[in-house]
C-alpha positions in Angstrom: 94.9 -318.2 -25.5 94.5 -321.6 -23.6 95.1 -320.1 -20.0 95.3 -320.7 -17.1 92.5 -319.0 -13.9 93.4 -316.9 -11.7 92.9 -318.2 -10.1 77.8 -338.0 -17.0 75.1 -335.9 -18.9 71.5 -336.7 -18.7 68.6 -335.3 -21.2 67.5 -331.5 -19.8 65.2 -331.4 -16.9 63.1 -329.3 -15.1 62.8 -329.0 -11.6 60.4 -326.5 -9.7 61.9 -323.5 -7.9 64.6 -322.6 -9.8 66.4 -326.1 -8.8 68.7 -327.5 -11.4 69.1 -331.2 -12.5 71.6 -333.0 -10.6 74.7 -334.2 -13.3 73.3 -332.2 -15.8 75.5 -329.1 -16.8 73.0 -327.3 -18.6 69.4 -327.2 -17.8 65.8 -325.7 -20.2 64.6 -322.8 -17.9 61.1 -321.7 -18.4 60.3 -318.0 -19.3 58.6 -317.5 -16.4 61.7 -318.8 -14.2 64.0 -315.7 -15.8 64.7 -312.8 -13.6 63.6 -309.7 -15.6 67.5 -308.4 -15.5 68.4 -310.9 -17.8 69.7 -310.0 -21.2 69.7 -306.3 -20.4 72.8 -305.1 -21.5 74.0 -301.3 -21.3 77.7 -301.8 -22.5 76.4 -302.5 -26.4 75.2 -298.7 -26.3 77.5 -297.5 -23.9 76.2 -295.5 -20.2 78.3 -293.1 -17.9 79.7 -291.1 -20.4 81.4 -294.3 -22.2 81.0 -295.5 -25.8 79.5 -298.5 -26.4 80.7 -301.7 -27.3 78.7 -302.8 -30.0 81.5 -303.1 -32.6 83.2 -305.4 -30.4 80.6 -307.6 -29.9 79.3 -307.7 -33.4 83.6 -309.0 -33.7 83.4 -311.3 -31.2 80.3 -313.0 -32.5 81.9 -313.1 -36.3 84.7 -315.0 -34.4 82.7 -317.2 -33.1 81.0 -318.0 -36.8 84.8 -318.8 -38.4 85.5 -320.9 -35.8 81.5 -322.6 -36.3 82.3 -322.8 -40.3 85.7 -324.3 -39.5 86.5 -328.5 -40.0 87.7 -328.0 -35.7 84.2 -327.2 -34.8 82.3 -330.2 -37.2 85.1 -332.2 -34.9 84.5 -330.5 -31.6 80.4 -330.9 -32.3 80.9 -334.8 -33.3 80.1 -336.2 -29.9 79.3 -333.4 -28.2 77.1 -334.7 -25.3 74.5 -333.0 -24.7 71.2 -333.8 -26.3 69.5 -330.7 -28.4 72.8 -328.6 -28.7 74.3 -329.0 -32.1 76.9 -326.9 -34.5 74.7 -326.3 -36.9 71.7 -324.5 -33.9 74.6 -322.4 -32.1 75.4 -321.3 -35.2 72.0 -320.2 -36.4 71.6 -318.5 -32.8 74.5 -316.6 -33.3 73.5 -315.4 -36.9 69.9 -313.8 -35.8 71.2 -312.8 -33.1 73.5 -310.6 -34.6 70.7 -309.2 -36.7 69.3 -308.6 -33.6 72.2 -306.1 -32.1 72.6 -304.8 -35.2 69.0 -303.8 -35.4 68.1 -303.2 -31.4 68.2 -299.7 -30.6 68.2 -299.9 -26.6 68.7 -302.7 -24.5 65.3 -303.2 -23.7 64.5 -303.8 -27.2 67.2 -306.4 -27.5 66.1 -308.2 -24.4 62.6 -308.6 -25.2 63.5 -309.9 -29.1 66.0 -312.5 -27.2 63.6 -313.5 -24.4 60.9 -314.2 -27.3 63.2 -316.4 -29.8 65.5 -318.0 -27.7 65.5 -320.7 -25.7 67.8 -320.4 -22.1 69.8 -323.3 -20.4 71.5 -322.2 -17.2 74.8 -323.9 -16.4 74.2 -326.2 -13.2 77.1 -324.5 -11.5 78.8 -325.6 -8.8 76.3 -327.1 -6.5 73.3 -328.0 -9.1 71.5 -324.8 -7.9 73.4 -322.8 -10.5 75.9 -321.4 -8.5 78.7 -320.5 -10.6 82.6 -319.0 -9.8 83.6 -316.1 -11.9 87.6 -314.8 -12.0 89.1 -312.8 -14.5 92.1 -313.2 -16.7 94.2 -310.5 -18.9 97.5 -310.2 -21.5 99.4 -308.3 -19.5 102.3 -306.0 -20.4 105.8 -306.4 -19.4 109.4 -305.2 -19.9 111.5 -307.8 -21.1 114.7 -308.4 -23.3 115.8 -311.0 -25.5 119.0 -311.0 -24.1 120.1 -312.2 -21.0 121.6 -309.0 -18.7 122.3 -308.5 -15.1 119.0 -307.0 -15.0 117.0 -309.3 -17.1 117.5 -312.5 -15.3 114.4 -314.8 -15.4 113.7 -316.4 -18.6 110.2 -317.8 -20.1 111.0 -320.8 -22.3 110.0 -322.7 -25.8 108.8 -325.4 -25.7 111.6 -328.3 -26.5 112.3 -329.6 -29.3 112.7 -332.8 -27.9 109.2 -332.5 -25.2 106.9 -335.2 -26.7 109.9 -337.9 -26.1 110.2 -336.1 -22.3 109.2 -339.1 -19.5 106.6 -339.0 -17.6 106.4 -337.5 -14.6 107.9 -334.4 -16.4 110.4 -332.7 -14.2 108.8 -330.4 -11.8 109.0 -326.6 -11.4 112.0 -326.5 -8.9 114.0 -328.9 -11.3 113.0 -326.9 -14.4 114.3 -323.3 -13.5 114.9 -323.9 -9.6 113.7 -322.8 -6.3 115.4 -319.3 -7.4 114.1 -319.3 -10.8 117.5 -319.1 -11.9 118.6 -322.5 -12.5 120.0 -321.8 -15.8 122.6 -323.5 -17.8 122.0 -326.6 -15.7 117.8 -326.6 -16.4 117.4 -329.5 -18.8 115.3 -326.0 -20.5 118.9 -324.7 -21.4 119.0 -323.3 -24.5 115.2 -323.0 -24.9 115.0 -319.8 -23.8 112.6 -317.0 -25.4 113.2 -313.7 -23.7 114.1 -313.0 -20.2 112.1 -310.4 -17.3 113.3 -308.2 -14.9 110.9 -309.3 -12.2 110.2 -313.1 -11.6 106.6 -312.2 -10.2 106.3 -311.0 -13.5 107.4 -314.4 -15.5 105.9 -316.2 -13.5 102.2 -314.2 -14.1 102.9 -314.8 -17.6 102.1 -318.3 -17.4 99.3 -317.8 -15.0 98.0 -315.9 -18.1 99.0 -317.9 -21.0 100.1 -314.9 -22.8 101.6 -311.2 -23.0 102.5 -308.6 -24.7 106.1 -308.1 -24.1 107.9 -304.2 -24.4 111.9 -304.9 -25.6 114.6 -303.5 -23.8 115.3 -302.1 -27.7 111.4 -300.6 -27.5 109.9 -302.7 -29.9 106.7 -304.9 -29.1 107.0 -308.7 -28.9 103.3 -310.8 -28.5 104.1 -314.2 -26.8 101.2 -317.1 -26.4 100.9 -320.6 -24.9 102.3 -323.3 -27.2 102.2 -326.7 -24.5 102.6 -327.4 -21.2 104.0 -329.8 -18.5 101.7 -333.2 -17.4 100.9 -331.3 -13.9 97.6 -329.9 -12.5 97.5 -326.2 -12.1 98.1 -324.9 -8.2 96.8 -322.0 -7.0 99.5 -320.0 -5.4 96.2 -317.4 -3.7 94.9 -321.3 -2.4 98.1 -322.3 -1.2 98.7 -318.5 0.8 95.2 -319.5 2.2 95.9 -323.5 3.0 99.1 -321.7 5.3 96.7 -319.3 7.1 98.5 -316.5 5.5 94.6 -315.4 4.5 91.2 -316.1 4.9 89.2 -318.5 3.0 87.2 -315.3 1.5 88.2 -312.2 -0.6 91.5 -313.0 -1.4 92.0 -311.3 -4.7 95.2 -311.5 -7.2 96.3 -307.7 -6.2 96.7 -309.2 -2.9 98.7 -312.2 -3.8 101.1 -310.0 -5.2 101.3 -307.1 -2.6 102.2 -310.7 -0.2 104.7 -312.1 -2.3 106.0 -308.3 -3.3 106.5 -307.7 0.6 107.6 -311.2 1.4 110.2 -311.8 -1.2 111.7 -314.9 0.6 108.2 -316.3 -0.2 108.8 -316.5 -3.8 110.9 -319.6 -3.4 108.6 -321.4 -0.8 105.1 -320.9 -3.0 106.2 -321.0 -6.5 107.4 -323.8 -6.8 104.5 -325.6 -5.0 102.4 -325.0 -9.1 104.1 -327.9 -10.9 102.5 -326.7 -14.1 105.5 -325.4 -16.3 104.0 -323.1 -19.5 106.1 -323.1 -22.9 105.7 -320.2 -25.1 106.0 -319.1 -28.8 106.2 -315.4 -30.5 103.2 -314.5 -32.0 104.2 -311.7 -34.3 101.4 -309.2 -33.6 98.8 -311.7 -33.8 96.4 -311.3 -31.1 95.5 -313.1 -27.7 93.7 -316.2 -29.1 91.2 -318.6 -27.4 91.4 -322.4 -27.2 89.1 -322.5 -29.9 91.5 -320.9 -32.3 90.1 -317.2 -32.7 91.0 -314.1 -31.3 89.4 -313.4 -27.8 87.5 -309.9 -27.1 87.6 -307.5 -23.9 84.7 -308.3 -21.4 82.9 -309.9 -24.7 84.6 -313.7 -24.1 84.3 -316.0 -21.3 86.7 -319.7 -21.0 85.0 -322.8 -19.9 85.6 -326.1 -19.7 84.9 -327.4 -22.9 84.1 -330.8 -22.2 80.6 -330.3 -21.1 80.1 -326.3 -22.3 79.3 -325.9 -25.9 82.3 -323.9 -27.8 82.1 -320.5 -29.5 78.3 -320.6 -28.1 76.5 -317.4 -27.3 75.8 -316.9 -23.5 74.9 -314.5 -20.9 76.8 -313.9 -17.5 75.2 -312.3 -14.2 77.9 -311.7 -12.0 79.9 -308.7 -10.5 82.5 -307.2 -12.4 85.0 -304.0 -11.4 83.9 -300.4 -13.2 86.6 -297.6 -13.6 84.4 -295.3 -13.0 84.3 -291.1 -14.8 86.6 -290.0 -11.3 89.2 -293.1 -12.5 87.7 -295.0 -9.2 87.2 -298.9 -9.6 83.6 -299.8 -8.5 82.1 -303.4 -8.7 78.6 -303.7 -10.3 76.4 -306.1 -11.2 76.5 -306.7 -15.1 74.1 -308.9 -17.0 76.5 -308.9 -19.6 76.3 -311.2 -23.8 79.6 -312.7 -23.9 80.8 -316.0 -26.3 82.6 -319.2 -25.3 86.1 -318.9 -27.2 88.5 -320.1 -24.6 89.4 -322.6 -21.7 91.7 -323.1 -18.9 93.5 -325.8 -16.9 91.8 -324.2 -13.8 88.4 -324.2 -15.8 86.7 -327.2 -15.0 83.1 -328.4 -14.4 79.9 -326.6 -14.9 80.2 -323.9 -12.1 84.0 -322.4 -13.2 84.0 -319.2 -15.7 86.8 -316.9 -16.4 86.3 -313.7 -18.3 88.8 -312.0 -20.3 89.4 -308.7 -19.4 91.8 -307.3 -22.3 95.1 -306.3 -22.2 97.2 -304.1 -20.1 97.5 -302.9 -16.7 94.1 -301.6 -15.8 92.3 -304.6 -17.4 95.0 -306.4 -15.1 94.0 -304.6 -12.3 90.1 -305.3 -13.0 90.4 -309.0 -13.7 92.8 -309.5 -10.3 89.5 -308.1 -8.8 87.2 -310.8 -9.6 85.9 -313.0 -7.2 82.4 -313.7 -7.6 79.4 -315.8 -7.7 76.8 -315.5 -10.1 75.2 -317.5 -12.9 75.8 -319.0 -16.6 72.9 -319.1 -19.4 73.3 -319.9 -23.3 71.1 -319.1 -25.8 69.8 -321.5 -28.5 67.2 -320.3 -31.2 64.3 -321.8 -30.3 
């Protein structure tokens, strides 16, 4: 799914003391220079009392591989910029190392195998020390109907037939649905419309997301997914709540966004309009939530970046805190050295030191990826 958060290059360089080379977005890091954490990854096996995930990686990383074998990627590759990381090497990393889960039997075994054939280049991040800025993004679940009622008022749209003659500036959020969200017969959208929601937090979390799974007022499933999008920059409504003094710079988490604008109805017409960016939509018929690189993205197994400067469908590893239901049903944040592949992106996504990791779909996955907020740090893995 191209999304929507939640929210130049120089040949590789080493610097002592863990420092990273200024306007370079990935950087060689020694052996020595690795914490011992790295790569040591529970969730393939499974710990607590859950199942592993093995299966889902071993998916993920065949994903990845179609979209290597694929004429997009020779494309994508062409002029990739950075020196040493080629189609053809991040797609014989990803080949061993799937021989390598396959064959690992604990994650200790995995990690040392890793740590002795591949080669690691940590992501610069945000300040050149590394310093990277983890959300978390879901397909949510709604109730919607395809027909509008007096109960399903607020409509998602199609993307016009006419958009690529549209003039730019393209009209902005207020003059597309209105303040209200229910501009309606007068929106130059009339007639474009795809299915209508109850609840216009709801729509409008939609295209935060890029894409849902949509239960019918007649009880049958409808998948929708991102298919264009207004010429506007993505605002963040949790920023703009901030900017207002409404919270603190710190720890403001999508749950609270909504509780706000949930208790403060007459809010919904003062912030929402204030995110230009207007998402179109198309049904998807079942298929999937799909990543920018055109494959299907996987559960806490896929990560979007900004694709200009981080190498797509790649194999990488995150170190960050992510939310745990735990055995009682409890949510508990850990810290997760975690394999993951690059399959999507986001208008939010950009620069060296953004990552947004897909949660899956439904409410708890919602209610974990609303929860992330973290630092941490970005490594891929090339064969050496």
């Amino acid at each position: 799914m191209f999304k929507i958060a939640i929210l130049l290059l120089s040949v590789f360089t080493l610097l002592p003391c863990g420092l990273i080379a200024q306007n370079s977005p990935l950087n060689k890091v020694e052996p020595r220079q690795l914490e011992s954490s790295l790569g040591w990854d529970d969730q393939i096996w499974g710990r607590l009392g859950k199942n592993g995930d093995r299966k889902a990686l071993l998916k993920a990383i065949d994903h990845s591989l179609k979209y290597l074998n694929s004429s997009k990627a020779v494309q994508d590759y062409q002029n990739y910029p950075i020196s040493g990381i080629t189609r053809d090497r991040v797609k014989r990393s990803l080949i061993r190392f799937r021989q390598l889960v396959v064959s690992s039997r604990t994650p200790e075994q995995l990690q040392a195998a890793v740590k002795k054939e591949f080669v690691w280049y940590q992501s610069s991040g945000n300040d050149n020390l590394g310093t990277v800025a983890f959300t978390g993004y879901f397909e949510p679940i709604y109730q919607a109907s395809r027909k509008p009622t007096a109960e399903y008022r607020y409509p998602l749209y199609r993307k016009p037939k006419n958009f690529e003659q549209w003039k730019k500036p393209h009209p902005t959020r207020s003059e597309l649905e209105g303040n209200d969200g229910l501009k309606g017969a007068k929106s130059p959208l009339a007639g474009s419309e795809l299915v209508w929601f109850k609840d216009r937090i709801e729509a409008y979390l939609v295209q935060v997301q890029g894409s849902a799974k949509l239960r019918l007022s007649d009880g049958k499933m409808m998948g929708i997914g991102f298919d264009g999008s207004t010429d506007y920059p993505y605002t963040s409504i949790g920023k703009e709540l901030i900017k207002d003094g409404i919270f603190p710079p710190k720890g403001l988490t999508l749950p609270m966004v909504i509780d706000y604008l949930r208790t403060h109805p007459e809010q919904l017409q003062n912030y929402l309009p204030r995110n230009n960016r207007f998402i179109f939509f198309k049904e998807t018929f079942g298929a999937p939530a799909t990543g920018s690189i055109g494959v299907p993205v996987t559960a806490e197994r896929s990560i979007a970046t900004d694709k200009s400067i981080l190498p797509p469908g790649a194999l990488a590893v995150i170190q960050t805190s992510i939310p745990i239901v735990t055995q009682q049903g409890e949510m508990e944040t850990r810290e997760v050295s975690r394999y993951v592949l690059d399959q999507d992106t986001g208008s939010a996504i950009k620069g060296a030191g953004r990552v947004d990791i897909f949660m899956g779909t439904g409410k708890i996955a919602g209610d974990r990826a609303g929860l992330i907020n973290h630092t941490g740090k970005l490594y891929y893995l090339l064969l050496k």
